[in-house]
C-alpha positions in Angstrom: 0.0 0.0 0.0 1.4 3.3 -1.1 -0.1 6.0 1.8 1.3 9.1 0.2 1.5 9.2 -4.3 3.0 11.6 -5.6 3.3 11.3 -9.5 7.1 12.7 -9.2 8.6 10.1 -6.7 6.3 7.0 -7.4 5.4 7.1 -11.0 8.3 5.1 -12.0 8.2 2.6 -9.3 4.3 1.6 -9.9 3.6 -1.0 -12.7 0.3 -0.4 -14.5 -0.8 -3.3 -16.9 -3.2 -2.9 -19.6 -6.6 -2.2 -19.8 -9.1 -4.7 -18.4 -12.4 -5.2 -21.0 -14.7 -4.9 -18.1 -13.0 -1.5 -17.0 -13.8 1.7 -16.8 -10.7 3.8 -17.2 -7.7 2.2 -16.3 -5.3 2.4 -13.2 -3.4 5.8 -15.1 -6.7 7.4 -15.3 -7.7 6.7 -11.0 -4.6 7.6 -10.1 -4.5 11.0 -12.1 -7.7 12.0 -10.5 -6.7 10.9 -6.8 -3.9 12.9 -7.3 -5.8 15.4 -8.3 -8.2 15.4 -5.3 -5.0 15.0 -3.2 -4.0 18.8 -4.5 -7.1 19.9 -3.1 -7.0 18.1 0.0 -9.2 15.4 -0.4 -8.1 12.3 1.1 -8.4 9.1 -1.6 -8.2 5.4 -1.7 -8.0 3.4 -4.6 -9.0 -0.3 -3.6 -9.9 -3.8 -4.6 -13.7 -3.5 -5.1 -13.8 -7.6 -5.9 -12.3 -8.4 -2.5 -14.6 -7.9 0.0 -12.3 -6.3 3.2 -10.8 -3.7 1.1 -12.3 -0.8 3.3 -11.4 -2.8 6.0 -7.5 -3.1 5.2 -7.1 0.7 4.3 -8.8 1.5 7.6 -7.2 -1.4 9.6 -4.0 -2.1 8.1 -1.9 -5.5 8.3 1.6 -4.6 9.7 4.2 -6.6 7.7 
């Protein structure tokens, strides 16, 4: 889990595959407008939404 992105320091260290055919506008395209948000100080998450404890990780988060 990244808990701060910023495009400058973690753009070349996150992988982005392609496009899914059920999607609906790509990991680049979420993580533009989180950053976005994130400008204006709007706090974001970007999670699983097929795994049903996402909320729960980001809120309760397994220390490795």
């Amino acid at each position: 889990m990244i808990e701060t992105y910023c495009p400058a320091v973690h753009d070349e260290l996150v992988k982005i595959g392609v496009n899914s055919k059920g999607g609906r506008g790509g990991m680049t395209a979420k993580m533009q407008a989180a950053w976005m948000a994130a400008q204006q100080g709007v706090t974001t998450v970007i999670a699983n939404g097929k795994a049903s404890d996402s909320l729960l990780q980001v809120r309760h988060p397994v220390q490795a």
